[in-house]
C-alpha positions, 0 to 999 in steps of 0.5 A, a space after each residue: 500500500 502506497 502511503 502519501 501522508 505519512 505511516 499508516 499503522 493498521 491495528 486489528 483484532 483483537 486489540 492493538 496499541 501504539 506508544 509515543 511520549 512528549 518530549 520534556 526539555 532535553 534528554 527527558 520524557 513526559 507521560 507516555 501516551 497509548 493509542 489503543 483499538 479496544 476489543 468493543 472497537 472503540 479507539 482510544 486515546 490513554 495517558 498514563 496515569 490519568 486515563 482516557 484522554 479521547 474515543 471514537 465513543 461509538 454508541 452503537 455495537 459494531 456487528 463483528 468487532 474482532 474484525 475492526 482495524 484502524 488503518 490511515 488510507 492513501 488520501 490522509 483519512 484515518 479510519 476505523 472499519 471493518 476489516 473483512 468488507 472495508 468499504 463498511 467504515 465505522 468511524 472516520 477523521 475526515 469528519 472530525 478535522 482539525 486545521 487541515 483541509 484534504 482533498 476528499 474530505 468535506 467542509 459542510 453540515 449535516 442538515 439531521 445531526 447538525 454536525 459541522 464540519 469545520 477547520 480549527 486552528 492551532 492555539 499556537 505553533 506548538 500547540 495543537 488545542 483549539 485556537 481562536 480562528 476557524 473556517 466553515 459553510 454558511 449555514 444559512 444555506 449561501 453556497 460559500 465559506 467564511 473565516 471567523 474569529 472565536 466562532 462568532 466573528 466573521 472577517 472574510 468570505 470566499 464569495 459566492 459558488 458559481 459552479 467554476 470558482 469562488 467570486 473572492 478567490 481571483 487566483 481560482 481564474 487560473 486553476 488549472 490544478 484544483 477541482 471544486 464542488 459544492 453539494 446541497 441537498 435534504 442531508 447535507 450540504 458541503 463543499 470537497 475538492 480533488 485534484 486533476 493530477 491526482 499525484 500532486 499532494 496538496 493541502 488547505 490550512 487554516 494557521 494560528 495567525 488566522 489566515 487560510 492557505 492552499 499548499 501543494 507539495 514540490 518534491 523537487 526541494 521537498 517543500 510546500 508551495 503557496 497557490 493561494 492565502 486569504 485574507 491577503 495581508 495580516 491586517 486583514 485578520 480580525 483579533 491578531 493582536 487579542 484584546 487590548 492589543 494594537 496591530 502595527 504593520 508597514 512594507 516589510 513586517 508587523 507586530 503587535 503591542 499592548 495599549 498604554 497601562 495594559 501588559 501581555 497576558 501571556 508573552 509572546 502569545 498575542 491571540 490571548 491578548 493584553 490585560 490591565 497594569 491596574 484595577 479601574 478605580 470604578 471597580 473597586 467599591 471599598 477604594 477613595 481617591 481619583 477617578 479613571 481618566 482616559 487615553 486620547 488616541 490619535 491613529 487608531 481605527 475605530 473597533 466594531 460593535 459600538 453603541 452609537 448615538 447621534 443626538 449627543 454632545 462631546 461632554 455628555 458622550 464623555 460623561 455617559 462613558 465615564 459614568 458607567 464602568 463598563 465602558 472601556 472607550 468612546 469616540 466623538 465627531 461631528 459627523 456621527 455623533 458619539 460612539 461608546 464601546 462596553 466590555 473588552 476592546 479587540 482589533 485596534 489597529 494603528 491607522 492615518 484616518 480613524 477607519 474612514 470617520 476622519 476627525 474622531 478622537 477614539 479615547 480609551 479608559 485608563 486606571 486611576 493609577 496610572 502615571 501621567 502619560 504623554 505618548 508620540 502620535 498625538 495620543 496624550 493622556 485626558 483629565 490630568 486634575 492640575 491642568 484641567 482645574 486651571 483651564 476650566 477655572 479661566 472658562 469659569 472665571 473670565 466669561 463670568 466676570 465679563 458677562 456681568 460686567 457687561 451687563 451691569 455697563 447695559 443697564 446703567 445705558 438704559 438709566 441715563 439715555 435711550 436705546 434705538 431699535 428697528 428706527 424706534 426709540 425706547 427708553 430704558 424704562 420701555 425696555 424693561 417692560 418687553 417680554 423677553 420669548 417674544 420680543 428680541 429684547 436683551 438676552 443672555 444665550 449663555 445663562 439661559 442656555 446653562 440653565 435649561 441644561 442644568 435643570 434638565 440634568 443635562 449640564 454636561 453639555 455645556 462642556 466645550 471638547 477642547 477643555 479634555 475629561 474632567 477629573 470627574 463628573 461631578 467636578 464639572 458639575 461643581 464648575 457649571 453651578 459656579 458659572 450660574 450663581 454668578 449669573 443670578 439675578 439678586 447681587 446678594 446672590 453672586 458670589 464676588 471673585 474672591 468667592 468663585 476662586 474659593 469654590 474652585 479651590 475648596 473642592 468640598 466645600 457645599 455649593 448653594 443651588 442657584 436659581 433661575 438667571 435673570 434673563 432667561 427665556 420663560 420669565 414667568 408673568 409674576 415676574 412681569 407684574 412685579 416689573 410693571 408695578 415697580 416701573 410705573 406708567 407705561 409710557 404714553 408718547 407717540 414713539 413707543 408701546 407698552 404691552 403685555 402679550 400672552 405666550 
């Protein structure tokens, strides 16, 4: 018998074994592992002292089982039959594969047992356990193949069978060596392949780094001759790098590396991935100080399986990140509002343009613990508590003091002159009686919009972007009430300079609630009475009018 992929050992009645170690380190051994045909006709697999380390688990009796054997045949099947009439096959390997894809052998479905037949890479080059990638059918019926990460994720497709070739595969135009075939009926459906020449020995693979390849064997240099390998490139492959992982890659090579604050789980095993240096401060319920900050990142394209939102601002998408734990990024633009990503982040990669969301800050959340971090690229750490108490106690500060001494300079122009409007003039007498939603009298944007958003408990969004992360939310809030008691309508209500920069510094110090600014829209009609009642008469020349409209 003629032997094409390696020593057949055929093993026969009544019982046969085959004995083989795994080699410990230089000149030792470990168990001895005992692969045995058992007088039931089960095979199995011992280790010793252990036991059963795998069977063929054959439930049903077999007719004659002093006759079994198992035999590898000339096309790579391992097979457990019955040795007076062969064609009688119990069990066989063809159904089980693991990484490797041989000609006769099939990739598809049992559409009554529901058994999948499908390629299961390696954990690692060592290590034949399953690892992370696999290739199967569609088994929604479409007569192509997929390539997926952990069984769930699917990053490439073969395209359609249209009876020659696959629509994705473009080296298929070319074939002159590969016959392919898809088969779907009531039983099953599966794609198998021959080959033309059936001298030539080939291969389908799927290896650990993700990536399928059709190999042929050259017996010339006696080694295995790439005909195709899908994806094309490694940044092709979806979760190289494992979580919290990035995927660098130029002309010539790639490689990975953990993101700021994460180290490898396992060195040098990538596909596990990177976790991190130290705990999140959110979840650790006994611990005080700090709050977690986050890692502005410049070059990287955004991951998959966001949650997005469009109606948000950049602070309330960076608040709602920082308010729930389980949020581990957010990313915000113009364009398409802010996206946040929950649980373990997978397949970032280092990239010029955010994955076609040009102009989208991908910020990822670092532990409370970690050191202040100022990295190339543009990646800088957000919400450093010095920086951003100075920036954000300027934002408070000068606008405040400008607005109320605007104001105060506005009215004391209308007690000692007039002001003009649409070829009119008004006193300032007149001024204060105009209701203020419906007349385009004196208003200010800034107080009536902080206050609609503070009463509506969406204060956040009055943060400008540039100001970074706050060192926590209810940091932000502090500053936001300190802009609006400066803004009230009753002196003794406004807190003097001396005062905001005592509130900014005494970070626990109780804050009193303010009320509503003087000039909002919505002033309600008690206050237009107590306006009225104080002002006087309404004038009654021939160039202005006084009324009292209803809303």
């Amino acid at each position: 018998m003629e032997l094409k992929y390696g020593i057949a050992i055929v093993q026969s009645v009544p019982v046969a074994t085959g004995q083989f170690s795994d080699k410990l380190g230089e000149g030792g051994f470990g168990p001895v592992y005992k692969l045995e045909l058992l007088s039931d006709g089960n095979l199995v697999l011992l280790k010793n002292p252990t036991g059963t380390v795998w069977s063929t688990a054959l439930s049903s009796s077999m007719p004659n089982t002093t006759k079994a054997e198992a035999v590898i045949l000339d096309d790579g099947n391992f097979v457990l039959r019955d040795g007076s009439n062969p064609s009688t096959i119990y069990w066989q390997s063809f159904d089980y594969p693991t990484d490797t894809w041989l000609p006769g052998a099939k990739l598809g479905i049992n559409k009554h047992t529901g058994q999948v037949q499908r390629l299961i890479s390696w954990k690692n080059s060592e290590d034949p356990a399953p690892g992370m990638f696999s290739v199967g059918i569609d088994p929604n019926g479409s007569s192509q193949f997929f390539i997926e990460w952990n069984r769930s994720h699917r990053y490439w497709s073969s395209g359609e069978w249209n009876g020659e070739r696959f629509s994705l595969i473009p080296e298929m135009r070319l074939n002159y060596i590969y016959n392919y075939s898809y088969v779907s009926n009531e039983n099953e459906s599966y794609f198998t392949y021959s080959l033309y020449n059936t001298s030539i020995l080939s291969r389908n693979v799927i290896g650990v780094h993700g990536q399928m390849q059709q190999l042929t064997w050259i017996e010339g240099p006696w080694s295995w001759n790439l005909f195709w390998s899908q994806p094309k490139t490694p940044g092709e492959v979806y979760g190289l790098c494992g979580v919290f992982g990035v995927f660098h890659e130029n002309s010539s090579s790639y490689y990975c590396e953990c993101l700021k604050g994460f180290k490898p789980l396992v060195r040098d095993d990538w596909l596990r991935g990177c976790v991190r240096k130290s705990p999140l401060q959110c979840q650790n319920k006994t611990s005080s100080g700090e709050e977690d900050c986050f890692l502005r990142m410049s070059d990287l394209a955004l991951p998959a399986n966001s949650k997005t939102y469009q109606k948000v601002s950049a602070g309330r998408c960076r608040w709602d990140c920082m308010e729930n734990c389980s949020c581990m990024a957010y990313a915000y633009n113009n364009n398409n509002g802010c996206s946040l990503w929950e649980g373990d982040l997978i397949n970032l990669q280092q990239s010029g343009v955010a994955d076609g969301r040009a102009g989208a800050e991908f910020c990822i959340r670092l532990a409370a613990s970690e050191p202040e971090l100022q990295i190339g690229n543009g990646n800088t750490r957000t919400g450093g508590n010095v920086k951003w108490k100075l920036r954000t106690a300027l934002a408070v500060a000068i606008p405040t003091t400008l607005i109320t001494l605007g104001l105060f300079m506005y009215f004391r122009c209308l007690c000692k002159g007039k002001l003009t409007r649409k070829g009119k003039e008004y006193t300032g007498h007149d001024i204060m009686l105009f209701d203020f939603d419906t007349n385009p009298g004196p208003t200010n944007n800034e107080s009536s919009s902080a206050w609609k958003l503070w009463s509506s408990n969406k204060a956040s969004d009055l943060m400008d972007p540039t100001l970074g992360d706050p060192p926590s939310p209810s940091m932000l809030l502090r500053y936001i009430n300190i802009g609006l008691l400066c803004v009230q309508e009753s002196p003794a209500d406004r807190p003097t300079m001396s005062d905001v920069i005592s509130m900014i510094v005494n970070e626990h110090v109780a804050l009193p609630e303010p009320k509503q600014p003087a000039f909002v829209a919505g002033r309600n009609m008690a206050d237009q009475g107590r306006l009225m009642s104080s002002a006087g008469s309404p004038s009654t020349n021939n160039v202005t009018i006084t009324a009292i409209d209803a809303r």
